[in-house]
PyMOL CGO cylinders between C-alpha atoms (Angstrom):
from pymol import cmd
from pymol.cgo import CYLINDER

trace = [
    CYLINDER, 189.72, -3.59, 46.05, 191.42, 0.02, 45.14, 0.3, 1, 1, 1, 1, 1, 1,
    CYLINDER, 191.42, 0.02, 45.14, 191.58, 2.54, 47.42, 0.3, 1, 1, 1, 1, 1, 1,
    CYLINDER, 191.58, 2.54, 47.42, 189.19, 4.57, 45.28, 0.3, 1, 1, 1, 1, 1, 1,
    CYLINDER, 189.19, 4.57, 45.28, 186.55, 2.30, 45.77, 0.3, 1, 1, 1, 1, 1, 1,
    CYLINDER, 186.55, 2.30, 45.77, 188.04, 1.33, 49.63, 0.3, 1, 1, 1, 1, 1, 1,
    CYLINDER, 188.04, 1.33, 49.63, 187.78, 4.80, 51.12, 0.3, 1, 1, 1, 1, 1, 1,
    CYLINDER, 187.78, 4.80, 51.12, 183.82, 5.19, 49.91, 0.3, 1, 1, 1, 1, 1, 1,
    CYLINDER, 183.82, 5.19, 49.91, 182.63, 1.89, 51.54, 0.3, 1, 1, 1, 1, 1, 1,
    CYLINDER, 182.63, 1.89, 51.54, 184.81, 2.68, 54.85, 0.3, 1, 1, 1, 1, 1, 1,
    CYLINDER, 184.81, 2.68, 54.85, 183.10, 6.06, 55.50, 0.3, 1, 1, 1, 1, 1, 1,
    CYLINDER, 183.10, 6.06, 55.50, 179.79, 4.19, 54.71, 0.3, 1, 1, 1, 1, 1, 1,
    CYLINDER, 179.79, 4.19, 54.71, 180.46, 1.67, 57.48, 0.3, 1, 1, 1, 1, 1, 1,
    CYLINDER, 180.46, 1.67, 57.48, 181.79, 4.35, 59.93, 0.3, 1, 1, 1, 1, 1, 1,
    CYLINDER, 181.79, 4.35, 59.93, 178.82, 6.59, 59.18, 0.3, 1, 1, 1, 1, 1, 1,
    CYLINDER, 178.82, 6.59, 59.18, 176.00, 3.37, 59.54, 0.3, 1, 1, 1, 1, 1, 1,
    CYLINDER, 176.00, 3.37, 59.54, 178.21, 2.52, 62.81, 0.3, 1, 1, 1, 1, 1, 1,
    CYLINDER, 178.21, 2.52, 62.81, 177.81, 5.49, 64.28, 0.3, 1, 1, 1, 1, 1, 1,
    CYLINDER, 177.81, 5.49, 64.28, 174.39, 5.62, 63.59, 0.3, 1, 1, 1, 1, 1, 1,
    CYLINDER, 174.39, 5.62, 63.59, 173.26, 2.27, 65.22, 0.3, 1, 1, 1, 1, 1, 1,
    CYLINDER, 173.26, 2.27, 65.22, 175.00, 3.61, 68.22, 0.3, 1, 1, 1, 1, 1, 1,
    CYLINDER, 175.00, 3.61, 68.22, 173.23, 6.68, 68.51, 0.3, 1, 1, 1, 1, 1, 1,
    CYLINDER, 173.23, 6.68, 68.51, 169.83, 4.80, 68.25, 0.3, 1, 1, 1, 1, 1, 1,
    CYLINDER, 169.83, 4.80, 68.25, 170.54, 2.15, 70.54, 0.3, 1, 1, 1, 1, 1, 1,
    CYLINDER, 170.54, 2.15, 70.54, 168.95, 4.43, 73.94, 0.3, 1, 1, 1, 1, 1, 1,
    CYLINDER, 168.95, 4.43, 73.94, 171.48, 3.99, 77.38, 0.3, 1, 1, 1, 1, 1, 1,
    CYLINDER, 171.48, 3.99, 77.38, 169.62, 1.37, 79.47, 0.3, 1, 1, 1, 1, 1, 1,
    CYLINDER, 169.62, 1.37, 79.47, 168.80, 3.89, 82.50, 0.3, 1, 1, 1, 1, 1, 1,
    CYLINDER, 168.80, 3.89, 82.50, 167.23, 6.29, 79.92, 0.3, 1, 1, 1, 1, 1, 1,
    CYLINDER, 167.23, 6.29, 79.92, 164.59, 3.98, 79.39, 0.3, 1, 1, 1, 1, 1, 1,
    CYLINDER, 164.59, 3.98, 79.39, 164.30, 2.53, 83.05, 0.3, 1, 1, 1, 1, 1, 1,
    CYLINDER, 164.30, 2.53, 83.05, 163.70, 6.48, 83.76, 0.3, 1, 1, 1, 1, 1, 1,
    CYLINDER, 163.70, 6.48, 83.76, 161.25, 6.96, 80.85, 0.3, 1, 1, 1, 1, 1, 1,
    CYLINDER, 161.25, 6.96, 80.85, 159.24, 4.12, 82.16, 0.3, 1, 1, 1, 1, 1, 1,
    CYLINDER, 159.24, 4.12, 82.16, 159.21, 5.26, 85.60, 0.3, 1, 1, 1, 1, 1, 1,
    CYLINDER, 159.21, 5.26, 85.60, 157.97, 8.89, 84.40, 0.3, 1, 1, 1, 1, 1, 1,
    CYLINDER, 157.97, 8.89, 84.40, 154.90, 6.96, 82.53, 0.3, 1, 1, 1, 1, 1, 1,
    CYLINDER, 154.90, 6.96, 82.53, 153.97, 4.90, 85.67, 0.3, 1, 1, 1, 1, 1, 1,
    CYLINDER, 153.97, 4.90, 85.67, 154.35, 7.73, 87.81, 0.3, 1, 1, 1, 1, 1, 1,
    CYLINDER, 154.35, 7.73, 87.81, 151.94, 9.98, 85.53, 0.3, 1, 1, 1, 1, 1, 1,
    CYLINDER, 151.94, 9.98, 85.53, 149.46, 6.74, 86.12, 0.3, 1, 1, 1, 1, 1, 1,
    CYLINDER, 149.46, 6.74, 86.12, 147.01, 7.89, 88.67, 0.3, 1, 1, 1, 1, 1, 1,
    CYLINDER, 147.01, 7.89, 88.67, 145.72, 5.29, 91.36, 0.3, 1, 1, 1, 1, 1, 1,
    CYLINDER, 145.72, 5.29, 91.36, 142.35, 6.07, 92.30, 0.3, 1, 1, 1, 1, 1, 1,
    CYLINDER, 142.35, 6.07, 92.30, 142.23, 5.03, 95.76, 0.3, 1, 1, 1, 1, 1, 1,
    CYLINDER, 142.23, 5.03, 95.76, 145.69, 6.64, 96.67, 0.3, 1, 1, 1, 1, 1, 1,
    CYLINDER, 145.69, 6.64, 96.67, 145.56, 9.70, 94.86, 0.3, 1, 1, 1, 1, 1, 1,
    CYLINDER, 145.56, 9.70, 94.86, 144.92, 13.40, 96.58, 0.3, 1, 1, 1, 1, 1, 1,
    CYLINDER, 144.92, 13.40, 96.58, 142.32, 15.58, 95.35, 0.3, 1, 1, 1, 1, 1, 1,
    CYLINDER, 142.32, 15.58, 95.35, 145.54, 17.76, 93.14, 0.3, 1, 1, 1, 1, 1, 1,
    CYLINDER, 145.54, 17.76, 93.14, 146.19, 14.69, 91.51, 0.3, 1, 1, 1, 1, 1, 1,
    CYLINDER, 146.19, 14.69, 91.51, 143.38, 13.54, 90.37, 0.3, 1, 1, 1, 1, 1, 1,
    CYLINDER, 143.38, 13.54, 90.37, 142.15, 17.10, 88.87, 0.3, 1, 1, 1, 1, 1, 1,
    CYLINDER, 142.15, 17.10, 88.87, 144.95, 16.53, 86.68, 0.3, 1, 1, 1, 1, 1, 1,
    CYLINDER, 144.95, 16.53, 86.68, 142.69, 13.84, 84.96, 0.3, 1, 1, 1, 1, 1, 1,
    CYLINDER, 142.69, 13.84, 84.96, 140.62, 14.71, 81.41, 0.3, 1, 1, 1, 1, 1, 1,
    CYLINDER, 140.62, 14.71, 81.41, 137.69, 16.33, 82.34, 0.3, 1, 1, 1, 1, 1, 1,
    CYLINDER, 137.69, 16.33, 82.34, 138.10, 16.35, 86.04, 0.3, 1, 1, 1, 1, 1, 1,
    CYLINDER, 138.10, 16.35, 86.04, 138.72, 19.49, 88.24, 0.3, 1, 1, 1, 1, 1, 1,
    CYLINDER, 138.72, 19.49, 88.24, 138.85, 20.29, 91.57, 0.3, 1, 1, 1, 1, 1, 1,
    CYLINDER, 138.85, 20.29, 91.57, 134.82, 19.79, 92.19, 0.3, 1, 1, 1, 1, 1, 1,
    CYLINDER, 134.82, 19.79, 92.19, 135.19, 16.82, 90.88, 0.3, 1, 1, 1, 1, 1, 1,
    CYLINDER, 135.19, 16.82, 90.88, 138.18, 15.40, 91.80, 0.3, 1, 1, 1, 1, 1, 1,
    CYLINDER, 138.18, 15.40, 91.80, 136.41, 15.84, 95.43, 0.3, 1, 1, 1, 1, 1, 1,
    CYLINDER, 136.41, 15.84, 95.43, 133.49, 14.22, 95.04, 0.3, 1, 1, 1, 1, 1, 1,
    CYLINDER, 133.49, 14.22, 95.04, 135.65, 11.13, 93.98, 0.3, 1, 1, 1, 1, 1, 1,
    CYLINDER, 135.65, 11.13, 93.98, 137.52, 11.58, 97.22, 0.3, 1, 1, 1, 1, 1, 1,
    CYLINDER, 137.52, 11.58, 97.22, 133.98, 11.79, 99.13, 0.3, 1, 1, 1, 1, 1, 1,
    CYLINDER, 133.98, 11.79, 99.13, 132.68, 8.71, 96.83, 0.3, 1, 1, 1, 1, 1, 1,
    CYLINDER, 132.68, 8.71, 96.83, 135.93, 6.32, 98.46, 0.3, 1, 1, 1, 1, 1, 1,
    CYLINDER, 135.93, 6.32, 98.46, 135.64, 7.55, 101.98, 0.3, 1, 1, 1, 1, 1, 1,
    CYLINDER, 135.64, 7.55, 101.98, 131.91, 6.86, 102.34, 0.3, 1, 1, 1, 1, 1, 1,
    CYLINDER, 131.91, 6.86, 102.34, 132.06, 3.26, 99.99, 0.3, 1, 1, 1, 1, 1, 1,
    CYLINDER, 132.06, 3.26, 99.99, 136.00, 2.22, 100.35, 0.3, 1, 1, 1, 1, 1, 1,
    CYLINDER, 136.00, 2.22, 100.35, 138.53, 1.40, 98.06, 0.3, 1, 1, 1, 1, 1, 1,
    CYLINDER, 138.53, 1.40, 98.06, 137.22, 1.35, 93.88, 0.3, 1, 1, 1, 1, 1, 1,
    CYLINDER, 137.22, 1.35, 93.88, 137.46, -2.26, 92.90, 0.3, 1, 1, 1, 1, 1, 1,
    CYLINDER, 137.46, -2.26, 92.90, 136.96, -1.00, 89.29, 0.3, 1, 1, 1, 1, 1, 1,
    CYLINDER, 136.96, -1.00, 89.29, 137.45, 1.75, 87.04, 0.3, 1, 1, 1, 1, 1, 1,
    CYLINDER, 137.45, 1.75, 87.04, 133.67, 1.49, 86.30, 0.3, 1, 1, 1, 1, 1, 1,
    CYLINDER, 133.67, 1.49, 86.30, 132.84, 2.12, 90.10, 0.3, 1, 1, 1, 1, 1, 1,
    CYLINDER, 132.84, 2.12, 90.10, 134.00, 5.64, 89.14, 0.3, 1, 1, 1, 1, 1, 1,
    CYLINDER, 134.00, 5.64, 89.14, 130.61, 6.02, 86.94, 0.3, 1, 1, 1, 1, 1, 1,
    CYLINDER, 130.61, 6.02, 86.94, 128.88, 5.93, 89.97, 0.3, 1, 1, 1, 1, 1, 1,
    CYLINDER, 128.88, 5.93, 89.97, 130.90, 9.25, 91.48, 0.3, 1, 1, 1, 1, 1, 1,
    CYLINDER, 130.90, 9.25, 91.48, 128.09, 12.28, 90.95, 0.3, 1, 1, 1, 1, 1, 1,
    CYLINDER, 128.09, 12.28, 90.95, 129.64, 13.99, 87.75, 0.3, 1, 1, 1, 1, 1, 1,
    CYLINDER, 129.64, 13.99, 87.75, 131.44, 11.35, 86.07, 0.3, 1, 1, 1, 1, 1, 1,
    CYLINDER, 131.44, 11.35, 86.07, 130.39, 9.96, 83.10, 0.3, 1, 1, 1, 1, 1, 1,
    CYLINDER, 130.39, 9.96, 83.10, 131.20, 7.90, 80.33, 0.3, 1, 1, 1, 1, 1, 1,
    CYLINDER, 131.20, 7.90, 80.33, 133.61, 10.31, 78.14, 0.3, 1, 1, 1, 1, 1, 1,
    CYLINDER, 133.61, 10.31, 78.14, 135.81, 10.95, 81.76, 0.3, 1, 1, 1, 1, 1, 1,
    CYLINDER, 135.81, 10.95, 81.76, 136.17, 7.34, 81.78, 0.3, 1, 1, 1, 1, 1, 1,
    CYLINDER, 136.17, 7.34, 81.78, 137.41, 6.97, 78.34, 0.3, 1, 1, 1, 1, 1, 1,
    CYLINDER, 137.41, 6.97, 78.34, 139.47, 10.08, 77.95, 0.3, 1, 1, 1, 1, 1, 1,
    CYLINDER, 139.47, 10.08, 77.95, 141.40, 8.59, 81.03, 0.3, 1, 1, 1, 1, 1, 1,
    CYLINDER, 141.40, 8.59, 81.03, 141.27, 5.00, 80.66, 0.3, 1, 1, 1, 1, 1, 1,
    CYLINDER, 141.27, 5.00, 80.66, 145.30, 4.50, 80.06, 0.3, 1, 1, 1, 1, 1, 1,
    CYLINDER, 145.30, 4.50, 80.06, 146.09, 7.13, 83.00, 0.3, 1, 1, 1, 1, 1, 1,
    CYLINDER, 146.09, 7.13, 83.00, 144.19, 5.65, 85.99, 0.3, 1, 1, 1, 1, 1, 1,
    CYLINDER, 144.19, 5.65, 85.99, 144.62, 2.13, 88.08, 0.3, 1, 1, 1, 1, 1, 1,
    CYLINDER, 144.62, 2.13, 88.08, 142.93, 0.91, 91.30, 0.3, 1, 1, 1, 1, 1, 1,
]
cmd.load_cgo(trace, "trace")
């Protein structure tokens, strides 16, 4: 090959090189990304009464009756159990169906 045609195809595999490395994210960036999404997962019979206002649809009225709901019946053994907290309905559930866990 000449060096006219060498130098072109060099800088192309430098450049796609470089590239591939900069996608490839650093292990403990993801581990910390993860951690951020589980930690933004809200479990229902742990969580305070600030937490779980932080919910779709939820606020602090709310967020207390579920608190007043678990104390008087125990732990939720579902996430449809929370349908039968005064207040929530059908849309809270779905609008927070990937953000809460029992």
């Amino acid at each position: 090959m000449t060096k006219s045609k060498l130098l072109p195809l060099s800088i192309l595999l430098f450049s796609a090189t470089l590239f591939n490395a900069s996608a490839v994210e650093n292990p403990s960036d993801v581990q910390a990304k993860t951690e951020q999404v589980q930690q933004a997962i809200i479990d229902l019979n742990n969580a305070d009464a600030t937490q779980l206002a932080t919910l779709k649809g939820v606020g602090a009225k709310r967020a207390q009756a579920i608190i007043d709901y678990r104390e008087q019946h125990g732990k939720f053994t579902s996430l449809q159990e929370l349908l039968e907290v005064k207040g929530v309905g059908n849309a809270v559930l779905q609008a927070n169906q990937g953000l809460i866990k029992i």
